[in-house]
N, C-alpha and C positions, 0 to 999 in steps of 0.2 A: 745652593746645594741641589743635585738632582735626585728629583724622584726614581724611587728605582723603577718603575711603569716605563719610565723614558729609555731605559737601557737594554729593554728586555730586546733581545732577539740580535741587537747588538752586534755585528761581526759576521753571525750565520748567513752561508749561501741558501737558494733554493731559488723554484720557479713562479714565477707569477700564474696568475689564472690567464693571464694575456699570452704570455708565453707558451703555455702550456696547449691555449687554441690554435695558434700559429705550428706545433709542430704535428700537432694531430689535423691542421688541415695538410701540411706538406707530405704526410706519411700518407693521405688520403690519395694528393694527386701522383706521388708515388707508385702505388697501387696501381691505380687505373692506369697509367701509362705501361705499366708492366703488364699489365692483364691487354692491351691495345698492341703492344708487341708482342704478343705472343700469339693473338690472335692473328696478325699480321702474317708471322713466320708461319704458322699452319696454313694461312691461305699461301703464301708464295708456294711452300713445298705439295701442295695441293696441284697448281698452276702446271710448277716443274715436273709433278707428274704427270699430268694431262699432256702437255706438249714433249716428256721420253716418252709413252705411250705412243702419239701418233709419230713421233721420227722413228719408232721402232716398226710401225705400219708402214709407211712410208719407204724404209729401207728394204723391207721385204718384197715391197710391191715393185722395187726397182732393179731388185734381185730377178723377182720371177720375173718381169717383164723380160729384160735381158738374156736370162737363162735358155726359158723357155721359145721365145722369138728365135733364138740361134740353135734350134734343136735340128739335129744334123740327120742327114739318113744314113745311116749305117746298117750293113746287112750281120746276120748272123746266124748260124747253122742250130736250129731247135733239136729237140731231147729224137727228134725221127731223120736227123741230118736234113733237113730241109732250112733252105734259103729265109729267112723272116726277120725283118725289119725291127730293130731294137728297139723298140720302144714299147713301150705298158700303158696302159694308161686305163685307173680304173675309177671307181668315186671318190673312193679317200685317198687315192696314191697315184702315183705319177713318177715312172722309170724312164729318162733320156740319155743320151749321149750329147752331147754340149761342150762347149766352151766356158768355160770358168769366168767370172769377173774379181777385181783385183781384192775381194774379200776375202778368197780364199788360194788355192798353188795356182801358179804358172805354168805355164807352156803343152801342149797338145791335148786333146780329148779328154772326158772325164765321164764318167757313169755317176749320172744325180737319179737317188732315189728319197722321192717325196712320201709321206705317211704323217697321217692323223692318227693320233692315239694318246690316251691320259690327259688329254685336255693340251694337246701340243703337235704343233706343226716343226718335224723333225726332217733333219737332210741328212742322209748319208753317201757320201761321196768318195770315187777311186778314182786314180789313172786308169782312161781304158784301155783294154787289150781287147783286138780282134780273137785271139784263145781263151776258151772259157779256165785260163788258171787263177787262182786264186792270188783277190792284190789288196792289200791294207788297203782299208776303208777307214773314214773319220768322220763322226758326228757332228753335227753344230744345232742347237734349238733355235728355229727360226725365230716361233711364236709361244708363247706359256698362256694357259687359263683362259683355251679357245675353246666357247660352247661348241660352233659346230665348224664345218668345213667340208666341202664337194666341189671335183672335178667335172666337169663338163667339155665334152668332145665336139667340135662343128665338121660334119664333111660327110659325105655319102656313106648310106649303110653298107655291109661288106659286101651284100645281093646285087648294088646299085641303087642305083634312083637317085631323088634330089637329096641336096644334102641339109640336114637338118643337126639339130643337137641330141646326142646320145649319153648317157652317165658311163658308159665305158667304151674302148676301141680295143679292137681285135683283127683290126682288117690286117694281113700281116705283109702285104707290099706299098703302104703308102700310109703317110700320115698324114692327122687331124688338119684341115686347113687353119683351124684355130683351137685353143682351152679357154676356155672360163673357168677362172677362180672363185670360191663364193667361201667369206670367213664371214661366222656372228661371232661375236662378243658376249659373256653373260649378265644377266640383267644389272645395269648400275652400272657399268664399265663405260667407262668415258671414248675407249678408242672406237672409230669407225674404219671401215671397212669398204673403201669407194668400190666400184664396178671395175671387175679388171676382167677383159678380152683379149689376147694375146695372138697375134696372127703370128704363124710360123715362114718363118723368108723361104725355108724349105719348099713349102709347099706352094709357095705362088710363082 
């Protein structure tokens, strides 16, 4: 005859204490492997930003290099019909006549106007025409969340003498033998900003 003590519990499922350690360590390594991937994925997309940030540098410095290097002399008749050399060029801006690269239209001259403003380095670009009439223009944002940026002009003053660096050109029959570009970044920003001097083929 069995005791009833021997029967007790009889049939019923449930978890050991053994078992029960086993899934609270597995729910443990669990965890951490998840919190180890995730921390992962924030550093890669961390990375992926640093390296679109400098291909976004990078892109533009190979813009302006281009751009700017093929700036053409082109004359044109100012607001007193006088003869002067299309081009601008001031601290924060920068007006050429140019040749396009295959980022934006094709085929003959073009009017690129450079400007700093709201924390962006903007281009607004036309077909040019030798007549001053009026031609759609179309914007592109070079750069976003640019602390600063200045133009710099290399080539003789308009009086003469040696030539040296000025923050604007006004001479109005000849252009800058060179530009300097100069962008900061604001504090914390990963992208840098290498040195860029840009000699004009024009002028040599």
């Amino acid at each position: 005859m069995t005791r009833p003590d021997e029967t007790e519990g009889h049939g019923q499922s449930g978890f050991t204490l053994a078992e029960m350690l086993v899934a609270l360590a597995l729910l443990g390594l669990m965890s951490a492997f998840a919190l180890t991937s995730l921390n992962t994925l924030g550093e890669v997309k961390r990375v992926e930003a640093r390296i679109d940030g400098r291909s976004d540098v990078e892109a533009v410095q190979r813009h302006l290099q281009q751009a700017i290097a093929d700036t053409r002399v082109v004359f044109d008749n100012d607001d007193q019909a006088q003869q002067k050399i299309s081009f601008s060029g001031m601290p924060v801006s920068l007006k050429i006549i140019t040749v396009l690269d295959d980022r934006f239209e094709r085929g003959g001259l073009y009017r690129l106007d450079y400007s700093f403003a709201a924390s962006e380095l903007k281009l607004d670009y036309a077909l040019y025409r030798p007549l001053k009439s009026a031609q759609a223009s179309k914007t592109e944002i070079l750069l976003q969340n640019v602390a600063s940026l200045s133009f710099r002009y290399f080539g003789p003053a308009e009086n003469g003498g040696v030539s040296q660096w000025q923050k604007s050109w006004s001479t109005a029959d000849q252009l800058p033998l060179a530009i300097e570009v100069t962008v900061g970044f604001p504090p914390g920003d990963t992208r840098k900003w290498p040195p860029l001097v840009i000699p004009l083929a024009s002028s040599s």
